[in-house]
C-alpha positions in Angstrom: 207.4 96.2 144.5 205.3 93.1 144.8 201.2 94.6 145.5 199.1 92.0 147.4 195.6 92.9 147.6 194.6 89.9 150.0 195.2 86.3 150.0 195.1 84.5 147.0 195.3 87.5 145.4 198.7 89.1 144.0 199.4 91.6 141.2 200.8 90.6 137.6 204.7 91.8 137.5 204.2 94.1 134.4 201.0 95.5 136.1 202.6 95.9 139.4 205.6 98.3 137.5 203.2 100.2 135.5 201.6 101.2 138.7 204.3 101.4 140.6 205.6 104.2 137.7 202.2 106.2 137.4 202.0 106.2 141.1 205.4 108.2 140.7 204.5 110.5 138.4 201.2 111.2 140.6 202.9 111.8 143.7 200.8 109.7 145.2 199.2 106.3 145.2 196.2 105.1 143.2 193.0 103.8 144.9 192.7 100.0 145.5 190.1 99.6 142.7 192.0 101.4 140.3 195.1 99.1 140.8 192.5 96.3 140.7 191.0 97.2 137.5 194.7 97.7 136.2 195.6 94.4 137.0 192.8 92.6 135.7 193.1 94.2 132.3 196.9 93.0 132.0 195.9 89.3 133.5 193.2 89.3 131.0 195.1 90.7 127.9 197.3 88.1 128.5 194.6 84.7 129.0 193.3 86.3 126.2 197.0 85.9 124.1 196.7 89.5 123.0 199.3 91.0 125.6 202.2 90.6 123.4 200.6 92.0 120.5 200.2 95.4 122.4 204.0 97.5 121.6 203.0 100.5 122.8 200.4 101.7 124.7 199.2 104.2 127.3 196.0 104.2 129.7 194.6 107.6 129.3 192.7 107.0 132.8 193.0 105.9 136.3 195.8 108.3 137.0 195.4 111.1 139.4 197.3 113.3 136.8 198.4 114.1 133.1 201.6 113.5 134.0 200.5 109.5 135.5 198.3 108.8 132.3 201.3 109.7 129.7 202.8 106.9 131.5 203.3 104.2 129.3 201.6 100.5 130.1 204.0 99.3 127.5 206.4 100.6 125.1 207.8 104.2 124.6 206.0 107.0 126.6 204.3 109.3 124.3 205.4 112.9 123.4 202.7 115.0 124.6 201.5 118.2 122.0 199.2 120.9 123.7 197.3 118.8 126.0 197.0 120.4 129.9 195.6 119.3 132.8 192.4 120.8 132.4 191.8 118.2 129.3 192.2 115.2 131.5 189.1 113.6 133.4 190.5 110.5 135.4 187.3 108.3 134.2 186.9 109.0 130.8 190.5 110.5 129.6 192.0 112.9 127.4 189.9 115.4 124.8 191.1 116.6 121.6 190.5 120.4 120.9 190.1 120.0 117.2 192.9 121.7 116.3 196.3 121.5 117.8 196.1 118.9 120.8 197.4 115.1 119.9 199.9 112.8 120.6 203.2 111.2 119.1 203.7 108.0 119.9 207.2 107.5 119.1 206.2 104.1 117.7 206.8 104.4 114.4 204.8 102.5 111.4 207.6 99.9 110.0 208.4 98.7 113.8 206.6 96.0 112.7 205.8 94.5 109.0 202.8 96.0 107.7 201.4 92.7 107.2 201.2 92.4 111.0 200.4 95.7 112.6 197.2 96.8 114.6 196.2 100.4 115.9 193.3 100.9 118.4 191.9 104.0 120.8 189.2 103.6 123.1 186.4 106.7 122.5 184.4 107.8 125.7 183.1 110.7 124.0 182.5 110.6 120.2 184.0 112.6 117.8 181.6 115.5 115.9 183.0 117.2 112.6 184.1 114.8 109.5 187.2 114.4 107.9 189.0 113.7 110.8 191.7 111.3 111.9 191.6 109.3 115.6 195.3 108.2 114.5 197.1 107.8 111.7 200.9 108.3 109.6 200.6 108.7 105.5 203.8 109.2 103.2 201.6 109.1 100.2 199.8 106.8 97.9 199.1 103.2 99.5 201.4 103.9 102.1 198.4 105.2 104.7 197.5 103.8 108.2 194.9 105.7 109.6 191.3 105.6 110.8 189.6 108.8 110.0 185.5 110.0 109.7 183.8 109.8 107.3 180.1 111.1 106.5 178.4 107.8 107.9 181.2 105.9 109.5 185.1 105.7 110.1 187.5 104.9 107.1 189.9 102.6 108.6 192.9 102.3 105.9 195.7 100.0 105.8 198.4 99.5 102.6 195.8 99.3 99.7 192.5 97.9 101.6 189.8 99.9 103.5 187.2 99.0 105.9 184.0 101.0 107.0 183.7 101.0 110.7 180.7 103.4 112.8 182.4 105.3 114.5 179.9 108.1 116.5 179.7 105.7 118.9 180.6 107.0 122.5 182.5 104.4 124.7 184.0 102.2 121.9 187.2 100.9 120.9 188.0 101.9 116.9 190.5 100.4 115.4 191.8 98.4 112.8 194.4 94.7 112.4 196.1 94.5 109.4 197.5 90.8 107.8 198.5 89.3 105.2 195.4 87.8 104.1 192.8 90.5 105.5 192.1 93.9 107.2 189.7 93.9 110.3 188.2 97.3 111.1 186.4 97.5 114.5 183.7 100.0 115.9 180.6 100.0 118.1 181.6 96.8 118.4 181.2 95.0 115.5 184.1 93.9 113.0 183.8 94.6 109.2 187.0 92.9 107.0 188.6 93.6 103.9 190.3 91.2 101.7 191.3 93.3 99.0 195.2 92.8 97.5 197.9 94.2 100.3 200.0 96.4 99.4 203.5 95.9 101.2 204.8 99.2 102.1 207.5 100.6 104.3 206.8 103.6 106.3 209.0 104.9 108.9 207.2 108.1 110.6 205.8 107.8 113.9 201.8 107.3 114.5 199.7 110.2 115.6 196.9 110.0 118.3 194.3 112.5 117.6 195.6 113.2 114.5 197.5 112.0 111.2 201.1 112.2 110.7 201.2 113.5 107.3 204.7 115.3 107.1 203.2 117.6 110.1 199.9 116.6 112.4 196.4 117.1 110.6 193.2 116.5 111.1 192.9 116.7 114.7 189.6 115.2 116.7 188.0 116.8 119.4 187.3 113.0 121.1 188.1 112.1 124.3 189.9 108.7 124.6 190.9 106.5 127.4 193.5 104.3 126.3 195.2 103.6 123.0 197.7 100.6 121.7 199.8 99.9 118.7 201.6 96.4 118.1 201.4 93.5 116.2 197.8 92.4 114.7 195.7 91.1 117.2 191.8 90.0 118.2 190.5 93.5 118.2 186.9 91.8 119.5 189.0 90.8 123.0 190.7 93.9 123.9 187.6 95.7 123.2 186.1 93.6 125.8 189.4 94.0 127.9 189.2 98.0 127.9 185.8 98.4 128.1 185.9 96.3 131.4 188.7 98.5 132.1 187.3 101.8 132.0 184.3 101.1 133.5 186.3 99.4 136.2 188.3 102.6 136.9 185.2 104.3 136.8 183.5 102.9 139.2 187.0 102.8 141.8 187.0 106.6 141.6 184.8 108.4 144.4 
């Protein structure tokens, strides 16, 4: 279905399906702003070149229900551990319990080279105790891609380099691009970089949200998120400004 807001105004193809599929799993549709804010994002991910970067990738807001946000904007729909309606909050997303709530993306680490990979969640409510992972897979040694707390700020990790990022910073993307030549590690908005020797590795278990995938899920975070994305390396300084408009967008669409 082809949405048309007004004239001179129509929706983005991949934006108009994404809805068109939470809408679905709602049972009903979204309000105009929501589908607005939606829109914009995807329009703007891709003026911004970052939209093809982004291989999988789920809006953790917006939706009328649990069910709507595990839809996926792109990729592979998440498999869902623990989480229950009660966690989700339409405006600012889905909370981790600490413990036993997270995520499997079903993307796994070697879907792309691990000289061009990227990980990213947006936090709307900041995460309290330490040692803790936002998202993660380790098999051991340098093969570790993960952003986890630290005592001052995150530990963003990626094949043999490390980045310090702030992290207890509510409504902020964290995240971190890895390439050949560097690793960028983003929080609170500001980007640190590392360009200590890569590592190449190959790691083929799946990425965790609110946890690690270490053989089985640890260090969970009791965050709440709104949106995450896994891909290719990308600007993490533009879709931070992308999902931040994004969320506050849906935020203000909601009565």
């Amino acid at each position: 279905m082809t949405l048309v807001l007004k004239p001179g105004y129509s929706f983005d193809s991949d934006a108009s399906t994404y809805i068109d599929a939470v809408e679905t799993a709602d049972g009903q549709a979204l309000e105009t702003g929501v589908r607005v804010a939606i829109n914009d994002f995807v329009l703007g991910c891709k003026t911004d070149g970052i939209w093809d970067a982004i291989k999988a990738s789920c809006i953790l807001a917006g939706a009328r229900t649990l069910e709507g946000a595990l839809v996926p904007l792109v990729g592979t729909a998440p498999t869902n551990y623990n989480f229950v309606s009660g966690d989700y909050n339409r405006e600012t997303g889905l909370v981790g319990d600490g413990s036993t709530k997270y995520l499997d993306s079903n993307r796994a680490v070697n879907a792309t080279p691990s000289s061009n990979i990227h990980a990213s969640v947006f936090q709307t409510t900041s995460q309290a105790p330490l040692n803790r992972q936002f998202f993660g897979a380790e098999t051991g040694g340098a093969q570790i891609f993960q952003v986890s707390t630290g005592p001052v700020d995150t530990n963003g990790r990626a094949f043999g380099r490390q980045v310090s990022v702030e992290y207890n910073t509510a409504f902020s993307l964290i995240g971190i691009s890895n390439t050949s030549i560097e690793l960028t590690g983003r929080g609170a908005g500001i980007n640190s970089v590392s360009t200590a020797a890569f590592v190449s590795a190959t790691m083929s278990n799946n990425i965790f949200l609110f946890a690690r995938n270490q053989n089985a899920p640890n260090g969970h975070i009791n965050a709440r998120l709104a949106f995450y994305s896994i891909g290719e390396s990308l600007d993490l300084a533009a879709l931070d400004t992308r999902v931040s408009n994004l969320i506050t967008a849906i935020g203000a669409a909601i009565p």
